[in-house]
Backbone atoms as SQL, in Angstrom:
CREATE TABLE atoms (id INTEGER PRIMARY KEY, chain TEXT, resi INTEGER, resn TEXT, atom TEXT, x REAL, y REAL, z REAL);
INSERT INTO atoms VALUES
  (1, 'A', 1, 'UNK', 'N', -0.794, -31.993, -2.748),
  (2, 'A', 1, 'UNK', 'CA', -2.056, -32.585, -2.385),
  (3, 'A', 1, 'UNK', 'C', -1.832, -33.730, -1.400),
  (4, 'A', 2, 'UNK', 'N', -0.837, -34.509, -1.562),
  (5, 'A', 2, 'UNK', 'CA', -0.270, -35.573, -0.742),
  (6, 'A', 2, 'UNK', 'C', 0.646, -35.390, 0.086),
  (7, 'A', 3, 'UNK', 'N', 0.925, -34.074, 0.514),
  (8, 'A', 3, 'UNK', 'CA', 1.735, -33.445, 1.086),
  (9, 'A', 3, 'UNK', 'C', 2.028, -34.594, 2.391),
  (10, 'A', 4, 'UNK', 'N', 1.111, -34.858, 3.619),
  (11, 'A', 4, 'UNK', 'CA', 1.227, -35.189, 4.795),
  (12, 'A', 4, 'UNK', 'C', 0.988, -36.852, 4.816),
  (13, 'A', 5, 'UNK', 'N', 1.358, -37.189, 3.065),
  (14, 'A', 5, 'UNK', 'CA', 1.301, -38.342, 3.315),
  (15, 'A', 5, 'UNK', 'C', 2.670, -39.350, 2.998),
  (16, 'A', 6, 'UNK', 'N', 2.776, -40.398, 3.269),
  (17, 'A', 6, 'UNK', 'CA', 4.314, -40.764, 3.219),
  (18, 'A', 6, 'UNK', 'C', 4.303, -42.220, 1.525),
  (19, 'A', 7, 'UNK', 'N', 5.025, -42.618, 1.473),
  (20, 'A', 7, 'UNK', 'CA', 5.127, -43.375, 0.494),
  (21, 'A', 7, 'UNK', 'C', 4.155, -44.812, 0.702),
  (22, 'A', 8, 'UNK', 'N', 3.772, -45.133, 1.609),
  (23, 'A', 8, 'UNK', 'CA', 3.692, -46.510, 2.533),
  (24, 'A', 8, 'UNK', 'C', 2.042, -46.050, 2.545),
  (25, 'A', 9, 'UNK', 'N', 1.884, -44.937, 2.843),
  (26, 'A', 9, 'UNK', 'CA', 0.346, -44.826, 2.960),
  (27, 'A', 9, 'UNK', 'C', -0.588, -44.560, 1.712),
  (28, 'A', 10, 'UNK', 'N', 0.398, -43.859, 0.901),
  (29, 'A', 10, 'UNK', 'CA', 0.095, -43.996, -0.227),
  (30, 'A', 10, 'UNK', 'C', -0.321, -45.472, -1.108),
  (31, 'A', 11, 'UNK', 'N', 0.959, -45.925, -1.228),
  (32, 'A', 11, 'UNK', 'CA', 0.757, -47.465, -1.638),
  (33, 'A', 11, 'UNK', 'C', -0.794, -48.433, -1.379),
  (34, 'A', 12, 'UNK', 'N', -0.889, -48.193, 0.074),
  (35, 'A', 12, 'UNK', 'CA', -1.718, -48.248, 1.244),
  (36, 'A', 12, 'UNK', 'C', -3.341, -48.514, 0.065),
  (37, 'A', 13, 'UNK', 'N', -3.262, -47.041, -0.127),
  (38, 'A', 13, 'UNK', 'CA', -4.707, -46.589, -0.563),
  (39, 'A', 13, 'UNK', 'C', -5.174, -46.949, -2.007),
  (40, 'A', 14, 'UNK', 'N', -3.559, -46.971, -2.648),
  (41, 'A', 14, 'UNK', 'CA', -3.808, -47.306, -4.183),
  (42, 'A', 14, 'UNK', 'C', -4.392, -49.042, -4.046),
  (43, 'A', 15, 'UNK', 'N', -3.664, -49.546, -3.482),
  (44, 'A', 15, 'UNK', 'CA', -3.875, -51.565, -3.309),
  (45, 'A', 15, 'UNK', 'C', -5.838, -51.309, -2.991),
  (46, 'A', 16, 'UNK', 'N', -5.783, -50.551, -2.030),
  (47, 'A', 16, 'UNK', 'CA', -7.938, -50.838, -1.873),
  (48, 'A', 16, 'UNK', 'C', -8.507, -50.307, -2.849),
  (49, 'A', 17, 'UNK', 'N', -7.623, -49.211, -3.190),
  (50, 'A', 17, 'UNK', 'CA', -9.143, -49.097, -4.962),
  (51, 'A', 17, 'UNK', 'C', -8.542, -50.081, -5.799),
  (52, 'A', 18, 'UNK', 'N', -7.400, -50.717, -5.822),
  (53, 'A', 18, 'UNK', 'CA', -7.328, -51.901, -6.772),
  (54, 'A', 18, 'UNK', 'C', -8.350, -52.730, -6.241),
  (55, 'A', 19, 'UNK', 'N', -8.245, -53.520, -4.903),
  (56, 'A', 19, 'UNK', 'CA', -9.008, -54.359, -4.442),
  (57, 'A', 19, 'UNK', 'C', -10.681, -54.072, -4.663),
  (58, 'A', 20, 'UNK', 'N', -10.777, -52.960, -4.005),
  (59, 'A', 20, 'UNK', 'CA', -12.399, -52.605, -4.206),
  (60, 'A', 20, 'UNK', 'C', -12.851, -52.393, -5.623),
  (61, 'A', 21, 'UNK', 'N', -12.089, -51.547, -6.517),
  (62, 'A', 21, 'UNK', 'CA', -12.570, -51.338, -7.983),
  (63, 'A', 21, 'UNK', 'C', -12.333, -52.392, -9.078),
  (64, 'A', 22, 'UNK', 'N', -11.224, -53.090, -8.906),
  (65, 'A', 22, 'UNK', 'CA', -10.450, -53.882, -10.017),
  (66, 'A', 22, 'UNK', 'C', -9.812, -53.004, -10.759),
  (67, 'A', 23, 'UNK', 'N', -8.577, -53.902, -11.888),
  (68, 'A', 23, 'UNK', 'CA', -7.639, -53.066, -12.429),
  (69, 'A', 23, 'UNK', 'C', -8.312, -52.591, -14.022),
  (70, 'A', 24, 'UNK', 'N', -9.658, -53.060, -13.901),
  (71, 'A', 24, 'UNK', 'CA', -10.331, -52.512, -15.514),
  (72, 'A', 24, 'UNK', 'C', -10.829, -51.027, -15.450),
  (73, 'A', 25, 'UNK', 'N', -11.192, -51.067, -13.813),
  (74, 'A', 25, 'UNK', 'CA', -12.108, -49.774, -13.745),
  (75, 'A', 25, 'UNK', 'C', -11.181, -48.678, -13.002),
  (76, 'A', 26, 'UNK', 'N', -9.878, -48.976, -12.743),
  (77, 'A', 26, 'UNK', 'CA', -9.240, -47.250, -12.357),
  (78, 'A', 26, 'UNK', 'C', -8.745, -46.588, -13.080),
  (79, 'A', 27, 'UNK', 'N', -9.119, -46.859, -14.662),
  (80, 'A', 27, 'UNK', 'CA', -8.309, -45.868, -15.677),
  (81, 'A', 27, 'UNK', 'C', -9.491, -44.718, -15.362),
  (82, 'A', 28, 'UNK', 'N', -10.710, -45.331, -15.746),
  (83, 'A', 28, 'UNK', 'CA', -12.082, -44.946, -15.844),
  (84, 'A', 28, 'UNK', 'C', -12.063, -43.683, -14.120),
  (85, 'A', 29, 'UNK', 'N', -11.832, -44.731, -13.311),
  (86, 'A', 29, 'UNK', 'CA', -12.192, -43.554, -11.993),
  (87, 'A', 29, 'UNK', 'C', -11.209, -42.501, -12.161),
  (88, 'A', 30, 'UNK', 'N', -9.613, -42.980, -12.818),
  (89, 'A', 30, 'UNK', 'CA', -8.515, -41.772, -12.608),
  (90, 'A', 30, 'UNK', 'C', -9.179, -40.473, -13.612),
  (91, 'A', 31, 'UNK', 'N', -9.784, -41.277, -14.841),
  (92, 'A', 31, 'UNK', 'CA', -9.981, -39.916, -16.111),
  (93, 'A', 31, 'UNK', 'C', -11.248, -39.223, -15.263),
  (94, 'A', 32, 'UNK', 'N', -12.563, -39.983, -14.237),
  (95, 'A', 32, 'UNK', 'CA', -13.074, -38.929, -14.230),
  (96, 'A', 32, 'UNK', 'C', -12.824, -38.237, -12.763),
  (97, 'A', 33, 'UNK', 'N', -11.942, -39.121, -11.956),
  (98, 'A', 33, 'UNK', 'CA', -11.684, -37.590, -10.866),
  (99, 'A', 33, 'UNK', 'C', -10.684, -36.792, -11.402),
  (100, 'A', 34, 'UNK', 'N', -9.739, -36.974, -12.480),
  (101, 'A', 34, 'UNK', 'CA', -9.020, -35.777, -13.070),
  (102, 'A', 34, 'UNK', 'C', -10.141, -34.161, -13.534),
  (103, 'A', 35, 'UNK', 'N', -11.565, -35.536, -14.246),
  (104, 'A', 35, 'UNK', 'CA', -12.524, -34.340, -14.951),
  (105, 'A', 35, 'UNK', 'C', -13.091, -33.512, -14.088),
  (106, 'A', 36, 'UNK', 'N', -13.499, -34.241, -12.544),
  (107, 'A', 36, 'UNK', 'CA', -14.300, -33.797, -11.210),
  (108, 'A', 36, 'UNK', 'C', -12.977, -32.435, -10.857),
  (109, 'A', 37, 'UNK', 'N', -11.813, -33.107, -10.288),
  (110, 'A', 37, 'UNK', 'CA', -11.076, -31.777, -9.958),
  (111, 'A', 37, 'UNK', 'C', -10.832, -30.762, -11.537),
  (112, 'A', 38, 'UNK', 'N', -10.806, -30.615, -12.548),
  (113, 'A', 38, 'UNK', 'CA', -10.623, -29.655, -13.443),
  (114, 'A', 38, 'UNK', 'C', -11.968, -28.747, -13.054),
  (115, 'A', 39, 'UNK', 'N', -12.892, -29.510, -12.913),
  (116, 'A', 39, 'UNK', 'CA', -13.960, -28.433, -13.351),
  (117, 'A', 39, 'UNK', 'C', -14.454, -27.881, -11.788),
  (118, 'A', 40, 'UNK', 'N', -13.618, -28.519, -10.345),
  (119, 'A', 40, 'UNK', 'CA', -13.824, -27.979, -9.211),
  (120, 'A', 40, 'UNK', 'C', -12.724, -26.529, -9.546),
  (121, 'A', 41, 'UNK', 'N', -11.922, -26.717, -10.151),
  (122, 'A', 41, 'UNK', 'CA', -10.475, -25.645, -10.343),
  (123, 'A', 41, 'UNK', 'C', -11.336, -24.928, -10.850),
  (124, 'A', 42, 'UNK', 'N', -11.928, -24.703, -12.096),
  (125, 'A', 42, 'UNK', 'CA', -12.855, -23.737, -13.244),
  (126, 'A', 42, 'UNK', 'C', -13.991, -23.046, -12.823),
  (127, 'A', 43, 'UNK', 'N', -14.031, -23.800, -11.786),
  (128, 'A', 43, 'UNK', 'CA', -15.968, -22.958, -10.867),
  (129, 'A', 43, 'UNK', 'C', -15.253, -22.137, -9.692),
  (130, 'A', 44, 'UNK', 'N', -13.669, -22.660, -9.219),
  (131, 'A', 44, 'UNK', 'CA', -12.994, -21.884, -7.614),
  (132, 'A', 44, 'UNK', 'C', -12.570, -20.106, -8.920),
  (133, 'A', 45, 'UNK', 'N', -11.720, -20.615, -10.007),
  (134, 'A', 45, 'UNK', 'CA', -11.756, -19.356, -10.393),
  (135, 'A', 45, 'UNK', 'C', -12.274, -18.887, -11.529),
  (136, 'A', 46, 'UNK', 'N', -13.483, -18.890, -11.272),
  (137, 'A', 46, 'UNK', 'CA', -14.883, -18.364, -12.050),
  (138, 'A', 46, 'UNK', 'C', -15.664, -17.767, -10.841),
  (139, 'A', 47, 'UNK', 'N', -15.389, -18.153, -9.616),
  (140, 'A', 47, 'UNK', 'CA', -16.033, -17.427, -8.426),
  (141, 'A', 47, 'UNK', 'C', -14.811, -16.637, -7.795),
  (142, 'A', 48, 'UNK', 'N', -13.880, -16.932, -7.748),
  (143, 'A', 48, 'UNK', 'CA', -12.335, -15.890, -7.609),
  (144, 'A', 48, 'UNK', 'C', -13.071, -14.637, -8.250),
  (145, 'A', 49, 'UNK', 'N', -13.031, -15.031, -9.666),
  (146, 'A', 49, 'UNK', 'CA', -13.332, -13.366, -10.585),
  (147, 'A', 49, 'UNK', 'C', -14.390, -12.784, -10.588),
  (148, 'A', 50, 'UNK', 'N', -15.943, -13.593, -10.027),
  (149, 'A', 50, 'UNK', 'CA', -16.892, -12.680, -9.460),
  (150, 'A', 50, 'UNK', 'C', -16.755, -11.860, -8.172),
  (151, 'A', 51, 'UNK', 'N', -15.968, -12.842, -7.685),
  (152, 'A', 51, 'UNK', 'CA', -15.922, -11.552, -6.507),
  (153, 'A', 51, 'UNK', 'C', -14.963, -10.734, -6.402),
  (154, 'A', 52, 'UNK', 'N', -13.644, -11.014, -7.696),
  (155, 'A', 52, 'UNK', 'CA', -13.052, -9.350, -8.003),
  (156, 'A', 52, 'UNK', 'C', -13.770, -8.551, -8.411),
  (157, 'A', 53, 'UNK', 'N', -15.063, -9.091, -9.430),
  (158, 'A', 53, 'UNK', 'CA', -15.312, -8.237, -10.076),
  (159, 'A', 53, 'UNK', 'C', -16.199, -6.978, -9.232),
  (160, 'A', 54, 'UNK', 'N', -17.025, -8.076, -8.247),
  (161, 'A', 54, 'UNK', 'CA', -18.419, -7.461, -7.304),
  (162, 'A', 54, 'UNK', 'C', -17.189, -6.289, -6.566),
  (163, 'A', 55, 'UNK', 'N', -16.491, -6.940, -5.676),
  (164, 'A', 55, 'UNK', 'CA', -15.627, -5.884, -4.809),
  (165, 'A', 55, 'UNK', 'C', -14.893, -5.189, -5.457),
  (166, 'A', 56, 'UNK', 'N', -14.487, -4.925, -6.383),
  (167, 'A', 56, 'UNK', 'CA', -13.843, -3.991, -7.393),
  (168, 'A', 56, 'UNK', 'C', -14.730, -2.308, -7.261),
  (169, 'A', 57, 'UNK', 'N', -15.993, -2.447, -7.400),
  (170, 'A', 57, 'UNK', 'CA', -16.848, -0.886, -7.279),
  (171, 'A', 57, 'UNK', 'C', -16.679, -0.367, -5.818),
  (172, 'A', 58, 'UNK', 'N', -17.090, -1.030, -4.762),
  (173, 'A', 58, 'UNK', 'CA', -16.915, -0.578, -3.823),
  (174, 'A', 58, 'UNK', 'C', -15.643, -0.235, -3.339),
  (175, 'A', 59, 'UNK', 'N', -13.936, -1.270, -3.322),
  (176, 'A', 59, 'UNK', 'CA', -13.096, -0.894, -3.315),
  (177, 'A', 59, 'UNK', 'C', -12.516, 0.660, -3.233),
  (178, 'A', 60, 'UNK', 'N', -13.017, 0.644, -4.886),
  (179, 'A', 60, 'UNK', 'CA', -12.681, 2.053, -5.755),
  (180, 'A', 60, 'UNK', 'C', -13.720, 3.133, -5.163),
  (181, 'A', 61, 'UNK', 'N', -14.557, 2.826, -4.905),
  (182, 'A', 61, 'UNK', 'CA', -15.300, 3.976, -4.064),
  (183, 'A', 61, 'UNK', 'C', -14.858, 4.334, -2.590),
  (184, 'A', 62, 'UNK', 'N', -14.596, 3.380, -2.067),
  (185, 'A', 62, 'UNK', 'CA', -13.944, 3.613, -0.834),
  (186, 'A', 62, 'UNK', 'C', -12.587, 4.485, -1.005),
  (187, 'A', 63, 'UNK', 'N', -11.498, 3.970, -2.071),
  (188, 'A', 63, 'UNK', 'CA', -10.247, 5.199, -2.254),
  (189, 'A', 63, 'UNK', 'C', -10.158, 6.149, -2.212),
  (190, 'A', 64, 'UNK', 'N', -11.982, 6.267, -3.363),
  (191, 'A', 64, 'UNK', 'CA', -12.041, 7.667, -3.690),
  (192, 'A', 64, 'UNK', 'C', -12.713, 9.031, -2.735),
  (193, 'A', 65, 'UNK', 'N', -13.423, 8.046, -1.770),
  (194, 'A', 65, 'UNK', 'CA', -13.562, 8.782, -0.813),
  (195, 'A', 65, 'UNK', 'C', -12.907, 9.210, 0.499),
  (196, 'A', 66, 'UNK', 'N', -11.902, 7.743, 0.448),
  (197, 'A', 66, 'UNK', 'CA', -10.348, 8.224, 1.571),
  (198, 'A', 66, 'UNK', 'C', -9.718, 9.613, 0.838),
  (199, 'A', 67, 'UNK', 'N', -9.117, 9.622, -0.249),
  (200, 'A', 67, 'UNK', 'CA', -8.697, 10.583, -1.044),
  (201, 'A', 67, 'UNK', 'C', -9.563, 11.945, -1.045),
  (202, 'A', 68, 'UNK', 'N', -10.861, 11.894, -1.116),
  (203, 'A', 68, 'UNK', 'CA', -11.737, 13.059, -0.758),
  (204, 'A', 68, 'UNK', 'C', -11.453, 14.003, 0.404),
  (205, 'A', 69, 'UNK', 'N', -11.670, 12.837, 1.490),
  (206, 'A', 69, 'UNK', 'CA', -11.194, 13.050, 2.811),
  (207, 'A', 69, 'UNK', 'C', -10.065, 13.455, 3.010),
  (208, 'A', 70, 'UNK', 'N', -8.766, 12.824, 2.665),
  (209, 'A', 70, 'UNK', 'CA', -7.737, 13.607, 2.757),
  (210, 'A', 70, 'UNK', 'C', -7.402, 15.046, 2.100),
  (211, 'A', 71, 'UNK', 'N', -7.746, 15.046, 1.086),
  (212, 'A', 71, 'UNK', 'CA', -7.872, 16.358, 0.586),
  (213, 'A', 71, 'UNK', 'C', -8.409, 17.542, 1.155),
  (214, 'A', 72, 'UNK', 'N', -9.712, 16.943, 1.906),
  (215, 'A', 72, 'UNK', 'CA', -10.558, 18.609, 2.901),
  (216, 'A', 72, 'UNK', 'C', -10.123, 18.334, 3.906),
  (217, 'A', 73, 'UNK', 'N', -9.551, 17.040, 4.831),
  (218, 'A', 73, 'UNK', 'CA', -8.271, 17.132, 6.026),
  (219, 'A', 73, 'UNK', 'C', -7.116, 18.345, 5.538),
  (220, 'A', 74, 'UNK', 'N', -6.575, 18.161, 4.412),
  (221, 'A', 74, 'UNK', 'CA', -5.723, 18.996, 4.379),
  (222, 'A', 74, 'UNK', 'C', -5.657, 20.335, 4.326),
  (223, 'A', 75, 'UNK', 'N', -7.147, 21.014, 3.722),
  (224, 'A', 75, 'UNK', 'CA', -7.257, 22.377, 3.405),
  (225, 'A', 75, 'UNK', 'C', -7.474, 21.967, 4.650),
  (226, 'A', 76, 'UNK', 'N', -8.336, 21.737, 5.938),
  (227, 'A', 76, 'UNK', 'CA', -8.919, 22.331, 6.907),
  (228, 'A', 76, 'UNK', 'C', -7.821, 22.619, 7.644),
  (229, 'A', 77, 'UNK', 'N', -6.343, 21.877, 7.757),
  (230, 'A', 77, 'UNK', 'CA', -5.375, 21.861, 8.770),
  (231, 'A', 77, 'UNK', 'C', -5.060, 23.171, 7.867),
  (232, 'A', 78, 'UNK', 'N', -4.417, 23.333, 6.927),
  (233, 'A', 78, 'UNK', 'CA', -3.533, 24.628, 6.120),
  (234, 'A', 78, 'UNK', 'C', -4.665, 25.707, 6.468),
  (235, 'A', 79, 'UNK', 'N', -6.305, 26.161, 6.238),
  (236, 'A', 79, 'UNK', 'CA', -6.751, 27.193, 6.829),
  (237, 'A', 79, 'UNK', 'C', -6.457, 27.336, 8.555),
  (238, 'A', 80, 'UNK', 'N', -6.334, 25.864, 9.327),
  (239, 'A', 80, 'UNK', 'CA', -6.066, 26.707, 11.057),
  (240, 'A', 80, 'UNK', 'C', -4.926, 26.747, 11.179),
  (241, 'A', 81, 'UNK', 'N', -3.838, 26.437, 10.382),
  (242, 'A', 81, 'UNK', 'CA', -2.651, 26.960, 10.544),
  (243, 'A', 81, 'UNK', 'C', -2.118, 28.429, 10.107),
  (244, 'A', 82, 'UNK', 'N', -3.143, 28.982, 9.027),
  (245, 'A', 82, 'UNK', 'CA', -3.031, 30.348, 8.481),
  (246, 'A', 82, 'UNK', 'C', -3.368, 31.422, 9.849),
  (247, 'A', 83, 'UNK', 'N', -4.961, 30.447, 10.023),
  (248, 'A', 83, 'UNK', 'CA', -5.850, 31.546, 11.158),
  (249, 'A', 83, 'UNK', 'C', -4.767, 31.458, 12.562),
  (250, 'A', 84, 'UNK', 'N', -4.327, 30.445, 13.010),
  (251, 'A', 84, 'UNK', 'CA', -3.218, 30.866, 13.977),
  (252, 'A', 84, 'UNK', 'C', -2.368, 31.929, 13.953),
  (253, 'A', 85, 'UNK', 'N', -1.490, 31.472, 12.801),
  (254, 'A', 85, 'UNK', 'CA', -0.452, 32.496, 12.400),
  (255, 'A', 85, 'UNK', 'C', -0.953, 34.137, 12.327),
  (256, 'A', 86, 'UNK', 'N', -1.978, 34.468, 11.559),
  (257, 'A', 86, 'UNK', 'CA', -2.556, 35.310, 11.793),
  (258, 'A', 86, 'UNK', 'C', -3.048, 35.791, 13.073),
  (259, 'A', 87, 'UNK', 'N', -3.171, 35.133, 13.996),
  (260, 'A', 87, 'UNK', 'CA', -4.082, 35.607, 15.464),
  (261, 'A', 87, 'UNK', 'C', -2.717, 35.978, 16.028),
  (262, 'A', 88, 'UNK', 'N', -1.548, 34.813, 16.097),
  (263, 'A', 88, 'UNK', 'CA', -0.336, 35.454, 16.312),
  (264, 'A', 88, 'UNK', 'C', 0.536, 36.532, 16.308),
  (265, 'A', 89, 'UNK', 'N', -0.008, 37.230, 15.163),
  (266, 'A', 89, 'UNK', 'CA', 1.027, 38.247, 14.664),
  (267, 'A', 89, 'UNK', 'C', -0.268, 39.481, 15.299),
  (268, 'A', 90, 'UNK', 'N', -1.162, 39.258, 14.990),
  (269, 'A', 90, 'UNK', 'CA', -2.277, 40.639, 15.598),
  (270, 'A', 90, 'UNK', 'C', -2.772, 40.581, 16.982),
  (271, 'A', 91, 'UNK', 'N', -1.769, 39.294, 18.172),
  (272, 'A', 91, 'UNK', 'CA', -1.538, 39.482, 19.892),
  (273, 'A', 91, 'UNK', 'C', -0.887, 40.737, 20.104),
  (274, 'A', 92, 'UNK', 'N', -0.921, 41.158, 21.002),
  (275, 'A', 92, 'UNK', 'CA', 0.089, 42.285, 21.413),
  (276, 'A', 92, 'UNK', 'C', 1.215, 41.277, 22.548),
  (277, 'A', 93, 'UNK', 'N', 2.053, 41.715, 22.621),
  (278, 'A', 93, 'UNK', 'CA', 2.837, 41.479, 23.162),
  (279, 'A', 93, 'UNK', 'C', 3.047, 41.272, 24.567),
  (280, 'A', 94, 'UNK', 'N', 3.275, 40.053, 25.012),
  (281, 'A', 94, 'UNK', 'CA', 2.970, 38.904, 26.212),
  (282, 'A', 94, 'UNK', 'C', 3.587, 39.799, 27.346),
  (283, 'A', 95, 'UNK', 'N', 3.072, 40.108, 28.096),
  (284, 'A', 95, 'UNK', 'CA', 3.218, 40.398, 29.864),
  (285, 'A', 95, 'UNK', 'C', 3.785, 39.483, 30.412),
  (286, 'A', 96, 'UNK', 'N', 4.512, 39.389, 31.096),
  (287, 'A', 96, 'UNK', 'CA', 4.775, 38.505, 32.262),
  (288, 'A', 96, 'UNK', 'C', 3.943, 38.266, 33.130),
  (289, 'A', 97, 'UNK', 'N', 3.174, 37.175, 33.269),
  (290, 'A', 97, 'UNK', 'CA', 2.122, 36.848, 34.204),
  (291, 'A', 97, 'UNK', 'C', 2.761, 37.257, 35.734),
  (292, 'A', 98, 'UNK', 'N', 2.144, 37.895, 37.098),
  (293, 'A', 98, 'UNK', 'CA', 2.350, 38.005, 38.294),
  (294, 'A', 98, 'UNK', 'C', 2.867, 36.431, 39.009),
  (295, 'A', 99, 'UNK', 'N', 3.371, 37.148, 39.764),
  (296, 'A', 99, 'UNK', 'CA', 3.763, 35.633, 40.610),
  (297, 'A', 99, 'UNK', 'C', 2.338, 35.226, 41.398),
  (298, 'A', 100, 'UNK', 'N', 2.107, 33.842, 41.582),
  (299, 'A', 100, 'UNK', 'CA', 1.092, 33.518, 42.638),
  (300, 'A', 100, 'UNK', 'C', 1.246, 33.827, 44.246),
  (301, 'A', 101, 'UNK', 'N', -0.024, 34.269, 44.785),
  (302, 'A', 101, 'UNK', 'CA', 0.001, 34.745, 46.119),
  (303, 'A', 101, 'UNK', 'C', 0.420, 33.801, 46.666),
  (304, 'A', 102, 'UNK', 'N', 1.098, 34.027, 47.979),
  (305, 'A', 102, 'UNK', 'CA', 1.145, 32.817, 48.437),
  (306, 'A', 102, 'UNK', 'C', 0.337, 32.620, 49.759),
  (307, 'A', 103, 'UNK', 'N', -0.369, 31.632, 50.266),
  (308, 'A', 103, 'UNK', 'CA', -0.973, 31.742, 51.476),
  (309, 'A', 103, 'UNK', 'C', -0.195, 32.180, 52.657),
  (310, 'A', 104, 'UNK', 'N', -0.795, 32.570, 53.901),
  (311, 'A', 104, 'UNK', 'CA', -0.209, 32.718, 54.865),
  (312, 'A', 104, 'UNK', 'C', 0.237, 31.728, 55.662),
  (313, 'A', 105, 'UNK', 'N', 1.133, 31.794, 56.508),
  (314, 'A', 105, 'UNK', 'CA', 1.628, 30.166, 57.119),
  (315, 'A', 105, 'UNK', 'C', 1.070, 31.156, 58.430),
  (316, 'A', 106, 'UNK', 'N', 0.549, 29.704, 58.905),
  (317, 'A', 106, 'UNK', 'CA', -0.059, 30.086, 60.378),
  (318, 'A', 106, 'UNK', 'C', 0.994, 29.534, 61.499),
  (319, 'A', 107, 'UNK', 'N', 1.126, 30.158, 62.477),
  (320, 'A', 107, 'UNK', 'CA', 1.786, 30.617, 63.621),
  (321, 'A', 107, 'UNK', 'C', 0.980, 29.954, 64.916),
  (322, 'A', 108, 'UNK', 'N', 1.718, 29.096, 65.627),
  (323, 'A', 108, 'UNK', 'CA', 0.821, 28.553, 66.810),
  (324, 'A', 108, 'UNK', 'C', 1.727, 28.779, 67.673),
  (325, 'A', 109, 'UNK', 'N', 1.259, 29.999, 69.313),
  (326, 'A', 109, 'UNK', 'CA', 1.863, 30.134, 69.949),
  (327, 'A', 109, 'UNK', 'C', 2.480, 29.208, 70.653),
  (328, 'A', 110, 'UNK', 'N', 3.814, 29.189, 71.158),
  (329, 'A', 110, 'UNK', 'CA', 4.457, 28.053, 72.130),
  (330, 'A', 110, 'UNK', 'C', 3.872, 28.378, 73.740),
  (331, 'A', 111, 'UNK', 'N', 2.922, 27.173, 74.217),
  (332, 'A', 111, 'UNK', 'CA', 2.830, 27.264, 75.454),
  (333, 'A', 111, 'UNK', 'C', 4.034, 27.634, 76.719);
């Protein structure tokens, strides 16, 4: 929490709530910002677990419909790989295509 702060600045901050509060009243401020951050911690994960809980249905619906999807991706590729194979075997057997014509080369008499 005090991560970016150094020893000196620390010190720093404790001396002005001595000064500003007195030394009767920072037991009192320490017990209730201990109580303020507990119950900021208890509401962050109490709203953490509503929104596992909310995104949890949709999540799982979304899997289950990637998984759907992959599944009729897969029959559809395994039926056009059958129907190939099949069209394959009932081709007749490949000709050698002709060679291409080739144009004529034109000829310009020498004056």
């Amino acid at each position: 929490m005090f991560e970016n702060l150094g020893g000196g600045e620390v010190l720093l901050i404790f001396l002005v709530i001595l000064i500003f509060f007195g030394p009767k009243k920072i037991p009192e401020l320490a017990t209730s910002f201990g109580k303020g951050l507990r119950k900021f911690r208890d509401a962050k994960e109490g709203l953490e677990d509503q929104l596992k809980t909310v995104l949890k249905e949709p999540v799982e619906a979304l899997q289950a419909a990637k998984s759907n999807f992959d599944m009729h991706m897969n029959a559809a590729a395994q039926q056009v790989q059958e129907t190939s194979k099949s069209l394959e075997a009932n081709l007749p057997a490949a000709s050698p295509l002709p060679a291409p014509a080739q144009p004529p080369t034109e000829t310009t008499p020498n004056p």
